[in-house]
C-alpha positions in Angstrom: 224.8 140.4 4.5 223.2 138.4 2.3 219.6 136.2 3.2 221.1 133.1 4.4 223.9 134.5 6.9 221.1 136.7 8.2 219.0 133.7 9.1 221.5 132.2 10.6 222.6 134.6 12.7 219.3 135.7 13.8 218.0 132.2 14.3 221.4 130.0 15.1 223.2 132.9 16.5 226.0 132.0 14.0 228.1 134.9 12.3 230.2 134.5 9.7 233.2 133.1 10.8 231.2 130.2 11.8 229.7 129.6 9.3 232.6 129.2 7.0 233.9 126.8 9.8 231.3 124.5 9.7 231.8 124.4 5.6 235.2 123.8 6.0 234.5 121.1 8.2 231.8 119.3 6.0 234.0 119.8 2.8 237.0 117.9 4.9 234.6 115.1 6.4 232.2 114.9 3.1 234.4 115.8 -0.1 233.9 118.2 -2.5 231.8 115.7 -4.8 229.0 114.5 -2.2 228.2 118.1 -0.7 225.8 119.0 -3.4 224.5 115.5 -3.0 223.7 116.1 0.6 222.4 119.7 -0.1 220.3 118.2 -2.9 218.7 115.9 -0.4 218.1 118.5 2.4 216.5 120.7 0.0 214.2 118.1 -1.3 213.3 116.8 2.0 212.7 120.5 3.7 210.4 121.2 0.8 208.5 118.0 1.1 208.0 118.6 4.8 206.3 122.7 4.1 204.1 120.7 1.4 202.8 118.3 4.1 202.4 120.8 7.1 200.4 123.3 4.5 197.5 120.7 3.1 194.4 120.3 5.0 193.9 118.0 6.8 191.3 114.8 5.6 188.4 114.2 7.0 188.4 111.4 9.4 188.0 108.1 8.0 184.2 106.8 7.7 183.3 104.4 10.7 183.0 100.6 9.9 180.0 98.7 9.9 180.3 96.1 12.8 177.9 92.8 11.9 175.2 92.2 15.0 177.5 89.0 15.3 180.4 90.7 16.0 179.2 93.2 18.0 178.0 91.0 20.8 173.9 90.8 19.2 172.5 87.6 19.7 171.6 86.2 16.3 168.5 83.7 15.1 169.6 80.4 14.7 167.2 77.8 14.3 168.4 74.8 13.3 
């Protein structure tokens, strides 16, 4: 069995048979010309996602400086 029918069937509950379905399927709906396209695209996109979910995350973003104005701080005006 080779890795990806085993991770399907362990993790979709899909066997064989199924599988080969659903390809059938997507070659009728998709064509022969756009599947490697699509697979292309999913691969690119999976792997982009596992590079964002391993970085660290950044430190939180430094806290602005609020003028005394702004913040509700009476300010000396003589004039």
């Amino acid at each position: 069995m080779s890795p990806f029918t085993s991770v399907l069937a362990g993790f979709l509950g899909l066997g064989g048979p199924e599988v080969i379905i659903i390809l059938v399927i997507l070659l009728v709906l998709f064509g022969g010309s756009k599947l490697p396209e699509l697979a292309k695209g999913l691969g690119k996109s999976i792997k982009e996602f596992k590079n964002a979910t391993r970085e660290e995350p950044a430190s939180p973003p430094p806290t602005p400086v609020v003028p005394a104005a702004v913040a509700g701080k009476p300010t000396d005006r003589t004039g």
